[in-house]
Each structure stands twice: as structure tokens, then as C-alpha cells.
N, C-alpha and C positions, 0 to 999 in steps of 0.2 A: 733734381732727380735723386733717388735715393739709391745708393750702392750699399750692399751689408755685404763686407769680407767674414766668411768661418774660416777661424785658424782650431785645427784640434787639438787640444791640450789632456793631457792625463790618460787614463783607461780610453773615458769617452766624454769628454767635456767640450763645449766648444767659447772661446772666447768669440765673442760679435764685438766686429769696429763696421761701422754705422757710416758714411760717409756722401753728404749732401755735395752732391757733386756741382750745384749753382754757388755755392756759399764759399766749398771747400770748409764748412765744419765737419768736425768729425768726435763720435762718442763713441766708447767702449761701453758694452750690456755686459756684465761680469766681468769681475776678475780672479778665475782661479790662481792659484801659486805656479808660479812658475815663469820665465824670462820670454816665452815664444810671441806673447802678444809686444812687449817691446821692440824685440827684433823685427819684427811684421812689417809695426808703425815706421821701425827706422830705416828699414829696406825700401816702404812703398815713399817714403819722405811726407808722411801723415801727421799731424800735431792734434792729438785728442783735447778738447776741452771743458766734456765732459765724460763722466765715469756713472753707469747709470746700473745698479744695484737690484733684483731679483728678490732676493730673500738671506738670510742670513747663513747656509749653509756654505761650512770654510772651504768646498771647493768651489766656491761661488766670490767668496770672499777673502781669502788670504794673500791675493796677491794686488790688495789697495794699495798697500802701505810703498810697495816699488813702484808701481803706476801712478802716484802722489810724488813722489819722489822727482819722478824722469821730467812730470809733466805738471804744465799748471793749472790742472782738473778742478772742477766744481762737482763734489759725488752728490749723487739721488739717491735716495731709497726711504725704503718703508718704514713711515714715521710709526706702527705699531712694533716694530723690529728695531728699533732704534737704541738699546742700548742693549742691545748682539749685537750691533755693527759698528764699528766706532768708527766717527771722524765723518759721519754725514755731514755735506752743507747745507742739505736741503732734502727735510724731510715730507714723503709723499703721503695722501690721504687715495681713498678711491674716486675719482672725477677729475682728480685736480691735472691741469692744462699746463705745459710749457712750452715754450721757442725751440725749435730744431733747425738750423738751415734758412730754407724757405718754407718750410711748418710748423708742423704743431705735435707733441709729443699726447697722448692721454695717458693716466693714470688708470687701470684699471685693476681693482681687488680680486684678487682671486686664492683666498687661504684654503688650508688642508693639508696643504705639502707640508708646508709650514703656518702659524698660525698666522703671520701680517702678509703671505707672500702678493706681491704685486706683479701685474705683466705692465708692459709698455707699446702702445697703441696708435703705429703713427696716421691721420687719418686721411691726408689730402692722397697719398698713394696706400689704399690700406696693406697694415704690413702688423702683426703681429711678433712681437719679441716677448715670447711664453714663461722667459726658463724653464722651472722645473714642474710649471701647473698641469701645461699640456703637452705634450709630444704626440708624432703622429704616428697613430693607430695607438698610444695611449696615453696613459697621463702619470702625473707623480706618485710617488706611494705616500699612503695616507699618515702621513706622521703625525702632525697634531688632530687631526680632522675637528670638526665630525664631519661624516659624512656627508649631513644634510647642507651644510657650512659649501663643503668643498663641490656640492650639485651647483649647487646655486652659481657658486663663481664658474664655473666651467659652461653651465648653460649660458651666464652671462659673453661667453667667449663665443660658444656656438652662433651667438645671435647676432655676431659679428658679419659684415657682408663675405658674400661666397668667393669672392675674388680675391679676400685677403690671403696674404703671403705669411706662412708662416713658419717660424725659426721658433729651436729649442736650445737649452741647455746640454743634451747629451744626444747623442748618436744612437737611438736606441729601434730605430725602425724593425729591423729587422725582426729582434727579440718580441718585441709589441706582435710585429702580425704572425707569426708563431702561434702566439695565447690566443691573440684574435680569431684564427682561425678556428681554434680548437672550440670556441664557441660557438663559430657563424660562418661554417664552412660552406653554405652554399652562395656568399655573398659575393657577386661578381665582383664589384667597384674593388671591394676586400682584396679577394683574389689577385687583381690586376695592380693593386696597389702595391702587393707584398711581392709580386712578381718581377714591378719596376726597380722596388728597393736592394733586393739580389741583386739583377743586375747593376745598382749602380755601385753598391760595396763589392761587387767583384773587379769593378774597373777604378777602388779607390775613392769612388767621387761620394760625397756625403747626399743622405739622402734628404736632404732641408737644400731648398725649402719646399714646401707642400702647399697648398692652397686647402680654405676651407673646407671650400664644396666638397673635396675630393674625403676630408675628415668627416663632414656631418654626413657621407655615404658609408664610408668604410670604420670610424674610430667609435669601438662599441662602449668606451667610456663619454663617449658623446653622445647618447643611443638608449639610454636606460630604459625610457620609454617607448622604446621598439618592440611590436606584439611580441615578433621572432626570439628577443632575448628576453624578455618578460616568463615567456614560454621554457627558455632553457633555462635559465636562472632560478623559474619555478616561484617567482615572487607575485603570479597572478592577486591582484586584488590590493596589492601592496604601492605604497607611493615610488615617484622613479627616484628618489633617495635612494632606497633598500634594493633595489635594482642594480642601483650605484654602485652601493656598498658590497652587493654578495659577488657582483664580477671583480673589483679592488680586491676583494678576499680571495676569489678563486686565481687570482693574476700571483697574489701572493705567496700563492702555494705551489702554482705553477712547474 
């Protein structure tokens, strides 16, 4: 069975330890800078054995080199990212398959944030580990894009089953259904979604994880091709790229 502990690290980052609770392995999904994911592993008595890598951005990555250190990790990450990341042992492609516990890890591309960025896809209990592609009710800002690039990998997310579990990189619910609203205020699921997330950052408690279904209702960066925002976005006629793109633009001005 799979357990993912959020410890929150920085502004709003969250370090994920990953831990197969039949096996007793355990892996870290990023590693921002900073000592709280050490202290975690040493409080709960946790031994990571691997360190599994997102994308190259250094709050994702600055704090390998002390997680290398403590521990005697095998890192993963994006073989297109691979020398922004130093000290990969095992660089990923999009498909490619590894051992987790008692499963199976997937590889799956999804650039834009950054141009190699990867998520990780565990799939006998589906569980998505996004970083920085998806977050719920929105998605990354478009750093390298292009945009058509960055549809593609996030549809490919979308078409994930509805029951998956899904974890991000940063804490950003709240902020997301703000914008979201501002474009698709009559959207119940929406509503109801941005209404849980209040409540749960007023009582402290993070609001990951989310399940899909509840994203391909309410996450209008998952949606491009929705009559409703086609109509607000004004992109009638236009592919759901550009769709894509004018809500990532209008998030960004936000």
C-alpha cells in the first residue's frame, strides 16, 4: 500500500516521501533546499532509497546534494534535463517503467513548465506525483512552453483514470480557484472545490491530495476545450491549444 507524507518546505513547496508500506521502501519526489525533509525521515525512522526528480527548477533541486549525503539514494530524473541536474543515476525518457515497493513507477512527459519536465505515475494504486505540470485547479506557468507542447502533456495527464490521487509541488489551491473562478463562476464542482480548499488551509491541513475526476470538473487548465471557456476566452474556431494559452496568459496577469 502506498503512503505519501507532505512535509511543507519554503513559501509553498512541498517535499513528498513516498512510502510502500508492504516493502517498507521509501522515495523522496523532490528535493527543495532545506533540512525539514531529513528531520521527517529521521523522526518517522524512514531510510529513502531513492530520490525521484520533477524538473530542474533549484527549489525542486538544491537540496540533493544533503539528501545524497545522509542517504544512500539512487536519483531519477529527466534524461532531457540532465545536465541542469547534476549527479542523476538514472536518467528518465517518457514511458519508461521502474520497481517501487510492490509496483511499478511510470515515466510520464509532460514539458512546458520546463522544457524536459517529467511527472511520476504509480499505477497498480493510481497516484499521480505532478510537481510543477499540474496543480489543482491549475497548472505550471508556462516557462519554456510552447504551449501546444505543454496541452498535449497535461491532456496526456487528463486521460489518466478519475480515481487517481493527485499530489503537487506547491500549495497553490487556493490562489488557482480565485483565477478559476474569475473565469467559470457558475461551475458548481469549481465552486465546491475552492470552498473545500478554504476550509482546509484555514484548519492548516494541505489541500493535496485531489483526485482527478474532481480536476477534469473543476481545473479550467484541463478544460481548454470546454464550449463554456472557449466562449469566455473568445478563442471560438480556434484549436484547444490557444484556448490553453489565452487562460495561462490571462492567469498570468491575474
Amino acid at each position: 500500500m502506498l503512503k505519501t507524507h507532505q512535509i511543507p518546505v519554503l513559501d509553498s513547496n512541498f517535499v513528498l516521501i513516498v512510502e510502500c508500506t508492504e516493502t517498507g521502501e521509501v522515495a523522496i519526489i523532490d528535493a527543495p533546499p532545506g533540512d525539514e525533509a531529513i528531520q521527517y525521515l529521521d523522526a518517522h525512522k524512514l531510510t529513502p532509497t531513492k530520490l525521484l526528480i520533477t524538473h530542474h527548477h533549484w527549489d525542486h533541486t538544491d537540496g540533493m546534494a544533503a539528501l545524497r549525503d545522509r542517504y544512500k539514494l539512487t536519483v531519477y530524473g529527466p534524461k532531457a534535463e540532465e545536465k541542469d541536474i547534476p549527479h542523476l543515476d538514472v536518467v528518465l525518457e517518457d514511458g519508461d517503467v521502474f520497481t517501487f515497493g510492490a509496483g511499478e513507477f511510470e515515466t510520464i512527459s509532460a514539458p512546458g513548465h520546463t522544457y524536459g519536465h517529467i511527472t511520476y505515475f504509480f499505477k497498480s494504486e493510481p497516484t499521480l506525483y505532478a510537481g510543477d505540470a499540474l496543480f489543482s485547479l491549475g497548472c505550471g506557468r508556462m516557462f519554456d512552453g510552447p504551449a501546444n507542447v505543454m496541452w498535449e502533456g497535461l491532456k496526456r495527464l487528463r486521460d489518466l483514470p478519475d480515481e487517481t490521487q493527485l499530489y503537487c509541488g506547491h500549495e497553490y489551491t487556493v490562489s488557482n480557484g480565485e483565477f478559476a473562478l474569475s473565469i467559470d463562476p457558475d461551475n458548481q464542482a469549481l465552486q465546491e472545490r475552492v470552498a473545500e480548499a478554504k476550509a482546509q488551509r484555514a484548519k492548516d491541513m494541505p489541500t493535496l491530495p485531489t483526485t482527478l475526476k474532481i480536476e477534469k470538473q473543476a481545473n479550467p487548465f484541463l478544460r481548454p476545450d470546454d464550449p463554456g471557456l472557449i466562449n469566455t476566452m473568445k478563442t471560438q474556431g480556434k484549436e484547444a491549444f490557444e484556448t490553453f494559452a489565452a487562460i495561462r496568459a490571462a492567469k498570468d496577469k491575474f
